[in-house]
C-alpha positions in Angstrom: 0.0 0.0 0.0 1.6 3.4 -0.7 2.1 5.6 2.2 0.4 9.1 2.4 1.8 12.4 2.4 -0.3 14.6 4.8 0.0 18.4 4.2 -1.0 20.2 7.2 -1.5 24.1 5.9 -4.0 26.6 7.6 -4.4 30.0 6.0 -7.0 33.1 7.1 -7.7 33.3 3.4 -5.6 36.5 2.7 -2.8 35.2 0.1 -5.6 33.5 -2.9 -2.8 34.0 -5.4 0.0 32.2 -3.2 -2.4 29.3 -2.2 -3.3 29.0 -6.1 0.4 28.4 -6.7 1.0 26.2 -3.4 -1.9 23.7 -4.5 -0.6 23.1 -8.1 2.7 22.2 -6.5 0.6 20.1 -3.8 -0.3 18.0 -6.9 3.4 16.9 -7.6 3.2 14.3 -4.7 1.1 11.0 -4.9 -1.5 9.9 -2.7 -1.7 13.3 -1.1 -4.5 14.4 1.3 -4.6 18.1 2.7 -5.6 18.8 5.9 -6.9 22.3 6.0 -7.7 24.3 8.8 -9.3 27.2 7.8 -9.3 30.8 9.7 -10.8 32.1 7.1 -14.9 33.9 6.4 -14.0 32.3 2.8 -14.2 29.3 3.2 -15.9 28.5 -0.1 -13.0 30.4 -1.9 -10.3 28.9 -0.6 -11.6 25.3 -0.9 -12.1 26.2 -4.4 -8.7 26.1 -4.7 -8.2 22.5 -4.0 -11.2 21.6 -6.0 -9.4 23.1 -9.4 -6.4 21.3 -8.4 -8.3 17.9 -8.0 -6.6 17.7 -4.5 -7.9 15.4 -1.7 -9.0 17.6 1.2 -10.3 17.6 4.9 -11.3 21.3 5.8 -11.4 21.8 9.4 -13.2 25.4 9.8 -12.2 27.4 13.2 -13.3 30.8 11.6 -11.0 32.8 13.5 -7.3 33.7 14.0 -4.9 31.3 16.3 -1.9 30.4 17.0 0.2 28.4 14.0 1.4 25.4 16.6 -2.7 25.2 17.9 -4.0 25.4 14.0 -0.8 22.5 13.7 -2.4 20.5 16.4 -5.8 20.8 15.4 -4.5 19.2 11.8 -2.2 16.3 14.0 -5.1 15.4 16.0 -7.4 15.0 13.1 -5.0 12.8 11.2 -4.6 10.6 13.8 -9.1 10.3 15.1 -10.1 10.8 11.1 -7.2 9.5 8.8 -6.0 5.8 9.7 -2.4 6.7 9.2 0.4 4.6 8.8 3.7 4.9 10.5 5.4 5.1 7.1 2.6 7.9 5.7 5.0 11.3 5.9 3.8 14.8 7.2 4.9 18.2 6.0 3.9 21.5 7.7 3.5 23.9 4.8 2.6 27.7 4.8 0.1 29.4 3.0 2.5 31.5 1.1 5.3 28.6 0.2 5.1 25.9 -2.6 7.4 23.0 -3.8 10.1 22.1 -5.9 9.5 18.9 -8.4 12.6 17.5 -6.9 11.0 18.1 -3.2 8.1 16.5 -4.2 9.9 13.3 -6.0 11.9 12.9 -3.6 9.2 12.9 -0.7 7.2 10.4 -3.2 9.9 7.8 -3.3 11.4 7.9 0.5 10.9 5.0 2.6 13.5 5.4 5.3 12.3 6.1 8.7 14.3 9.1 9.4 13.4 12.8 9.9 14.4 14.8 6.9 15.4 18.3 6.3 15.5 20.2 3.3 16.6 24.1 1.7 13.9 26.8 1.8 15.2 29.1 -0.6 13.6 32.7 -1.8 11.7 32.2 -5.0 12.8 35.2 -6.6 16.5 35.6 -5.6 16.9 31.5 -5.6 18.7 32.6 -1.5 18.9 29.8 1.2 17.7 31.1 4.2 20.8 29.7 6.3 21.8 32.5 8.2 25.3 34.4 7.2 28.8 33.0 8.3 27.3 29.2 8.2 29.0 26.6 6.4 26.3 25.6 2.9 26.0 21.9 3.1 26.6 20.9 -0.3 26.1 17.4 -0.3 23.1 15.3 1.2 24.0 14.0 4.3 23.2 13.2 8.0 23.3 16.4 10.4 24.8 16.7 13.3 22.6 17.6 16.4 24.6 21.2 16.9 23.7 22.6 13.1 19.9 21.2 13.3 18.7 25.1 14.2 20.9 26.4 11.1 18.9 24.2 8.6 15.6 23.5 10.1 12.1 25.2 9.8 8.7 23.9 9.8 8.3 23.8 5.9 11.5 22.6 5.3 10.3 19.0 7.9 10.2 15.7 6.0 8.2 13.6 9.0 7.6 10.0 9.1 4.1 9.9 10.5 5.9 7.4 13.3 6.9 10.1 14.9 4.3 12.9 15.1 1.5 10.0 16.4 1.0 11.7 19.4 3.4 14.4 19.7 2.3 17.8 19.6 3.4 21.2 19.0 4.1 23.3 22.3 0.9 26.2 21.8 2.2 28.5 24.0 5.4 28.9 21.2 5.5 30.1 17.5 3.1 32.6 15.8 0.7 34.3 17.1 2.1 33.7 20.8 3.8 35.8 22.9 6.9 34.1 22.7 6.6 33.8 19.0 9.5 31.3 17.9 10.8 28.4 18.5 7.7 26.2 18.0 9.5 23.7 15.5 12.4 23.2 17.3 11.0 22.4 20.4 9.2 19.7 18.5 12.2 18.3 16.6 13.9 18.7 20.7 10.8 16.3 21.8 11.3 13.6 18.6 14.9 13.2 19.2 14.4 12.8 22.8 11.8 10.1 22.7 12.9 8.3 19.2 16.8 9.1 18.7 16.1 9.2 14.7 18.2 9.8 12.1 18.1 13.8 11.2 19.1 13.7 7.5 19.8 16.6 5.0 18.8 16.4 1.6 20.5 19.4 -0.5 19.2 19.8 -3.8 15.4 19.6 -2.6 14.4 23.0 -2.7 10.8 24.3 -0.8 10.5 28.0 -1.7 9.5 31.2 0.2 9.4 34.7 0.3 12.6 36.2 1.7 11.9 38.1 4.8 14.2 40.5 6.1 13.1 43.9 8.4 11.8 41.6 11.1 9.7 43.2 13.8 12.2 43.4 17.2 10.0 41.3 18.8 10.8 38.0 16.9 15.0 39.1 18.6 13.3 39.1 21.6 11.4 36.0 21.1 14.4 34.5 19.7 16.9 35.4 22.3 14.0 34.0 25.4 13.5 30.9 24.0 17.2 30.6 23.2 18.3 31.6 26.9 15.4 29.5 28.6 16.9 26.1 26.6 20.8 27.1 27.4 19.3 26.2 30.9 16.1 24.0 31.0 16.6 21.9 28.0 17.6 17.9 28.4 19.2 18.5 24.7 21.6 21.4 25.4 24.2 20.9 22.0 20.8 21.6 20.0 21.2 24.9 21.0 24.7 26.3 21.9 26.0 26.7 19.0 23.6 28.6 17.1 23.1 30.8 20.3 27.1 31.4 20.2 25.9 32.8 16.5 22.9 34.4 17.4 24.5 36.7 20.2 27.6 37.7 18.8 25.9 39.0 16.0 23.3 41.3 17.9 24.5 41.6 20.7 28.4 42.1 20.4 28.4 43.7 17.1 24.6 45.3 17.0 25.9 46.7 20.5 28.8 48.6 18.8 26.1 50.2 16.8 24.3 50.7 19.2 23.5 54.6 17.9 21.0 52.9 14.9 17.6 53.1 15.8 17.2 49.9 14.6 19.9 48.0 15.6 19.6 49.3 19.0 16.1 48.4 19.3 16.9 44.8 18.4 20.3 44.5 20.8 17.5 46.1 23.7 15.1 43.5 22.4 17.9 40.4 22.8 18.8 41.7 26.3 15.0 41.7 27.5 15.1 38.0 25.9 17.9 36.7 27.9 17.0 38.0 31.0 13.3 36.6 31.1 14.5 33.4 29.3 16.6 32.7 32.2 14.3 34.5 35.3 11.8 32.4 33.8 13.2 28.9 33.6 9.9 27.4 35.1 7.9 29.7 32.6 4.5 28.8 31.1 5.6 29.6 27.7 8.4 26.7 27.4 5.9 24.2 29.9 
C-alpha cells in the first residue's frame, strides 16, 4: 500500500494567489490528502482552490485567528481520530504562502526510510537559502549533526515520518501568534529526538521555496533570544542549542551593540537583552511548559 503524504496548511484566506500556486505544486506528490484548517470567512473560496487542483482535502473550519502550533495541532489530532495513518505515511507542515520544488516532491514520493528529513527553503525570486550568514552551505546530502539542526531546520522545510508525530504535539504557547513567537519547530524536533533518537538527515538539492523576509519586527530578537536563553538552561538536549546561540548573540549583541547609535539596531540589541533576561528568570515559565 503506498504511504500518504499529509499536508497540514492553515491560511485566514488573505494570500488567494500564493495558495493558487502552493496547491498546483501540492499535486506533484502521490497519494496526497490536505488537511486544512481554515481561519478564514471564505471558506468556499479557498476550498475552491483544492477543487481546481483535484486535490484530496479535509477542511477543518475554526473561523477565526490562532496560533500556528494550535491550527498544527488541530491538523495532527485530526489525522490521527479521522485519517488511519500509517507509521510510514509522511507529514509536511506547509505555509500558505510557500510551494514545492519537483525535486522536493519526488523525492518525498519515493522515500521510505524512517528518518526525519530536512530540506533548503530558498527565496523564490533571488533563488537565497535562508541559512543564516557566516554558516557553512551543506553541499552534499547528508546526516546532520545535532549542533547545526537550528541552522537548517524550519517547519516547511520538515520531512516527517508519521511514526513520529503520532501523538506528539506542537508546544501552543510557542511560534506565531504567541507571545513568545519562535521556536515552535524546534521544540518539536527537541521532543522527537528525545523520545525516538532518529536519524536527522539533510537532503541538499530539494528545494521548498519562500518569500525572503528580512526587516523583522524586534520582537521576533526578543522572542528569539527567550527561548534561546530559557533552553541554554532547562533543555535535556543542550548541544541543539549552543552553537547557534554562540551565532545568534555575537551578532546582535556584540556587534549590534557597537552600533548601538541605529535606531534599529539598538532596538533589536534592547530586544535580545529583554530576551535573555526573562529566558533565564523564567526557567519554570508557562511559555516553554
Amino acid at each position: 500500500m503506498k504511504s500518504k503524504v499529509f499536508v497540514i496548511l492553515t491560511s485566514d484566506g488573505r494570500r488567494v494567489d500564493e495558495l493558487r500556486k502552493l496547491a498546483s505544486t501540492i499535486v506533484f506528490f502521490d497519494n496526497a490528502k490536505v488537511i486544512f484548517v481554515n481561519q478564514s470567512n471564505e471558506h468556499e473560496l479557498v476550498e475552491h482552490i483544492f477543487n481546481e487542483n483535484k486535490l484530496s482535502y479535509d477542511s477543518i473550519y475554526v473561523g477565526e485567528v490562532i496560533p500556528l502550533s494550535i491550527a498544527r495541532n488541530i491538523a495532527l489530532n485530526h489525522i490521527r481520530k479521522e485519517c488511519n495513518p500509517q507509521p510510514t505515511d509522511k507529514i509536511l507542515f506547509s505555509d500558505d504562502d510557500c510551494h514545492y520544488s519537483k525535486e522536493f516532491a519526488s523525492y518525498v514520493n519515493q522515500l521510505c526510510i524512517e528518518q526525519v528529513t530536512i530540506c533548503p527553503v530558498v527565496s523564490d525570486i533571488l533563488f537565497e537559502r535562508f541559512t543564516p550568514k557566516g554558516v557553512k552551505k551543506i553541499v552534499k546530502s547528508t546526516e546532520i549533526r545535532l549542533q547545526d539542526i537550528m541552522f537548517y531546520a524550519c517547519s516547511i522545510s520538515i520531512i516527517l515520518p508519521y511514526k513520529y508525530a503520532n501523538g506528539l504535539e506542537f508546544n501552543e504557547k510557542l511560534g506565531l501568534g504567541n507571545i513568545i513567537n519562535q521556536g515552535e519547530e524546534t521544540d518539536y524536533l527537541e521532543r522527537i529526538i528525545l523520545k525516538f533518537n532518529p536519524r536527522v538527515f539533510y537532503k541538499h538539492d530539494c528545494f521548498v521555496f519562500h518569500p525572503r523576509k528580512n526587516d523583522y519586527n524586534p520582537h521576533v530578537f526578543f522572542s528569539l533570544s527567550y527561548f534561546l536563553s530559557n533552553k541554554l538552561i532547562n533543555s535535556n538536549l543542550k548541544g541543539m542549542y549552543f552553537k547557534y546561540s554562540i551565532l545568534f548573540y555575537f551578532k546582535y549583541l556584540f556587534a549590534f551593540g557597537v552600533l548601538i547609535f541605529n535606531s534599529r539596531k539598538r532596538a533589536i540589541f534592547f530586544s535580545c537583552l529583554k530576551g535573555i533576561f526573562l529566558g533565564v528568570k523564567d526557567i519554570y515559565s508557562v511559555y516553554l511548559k
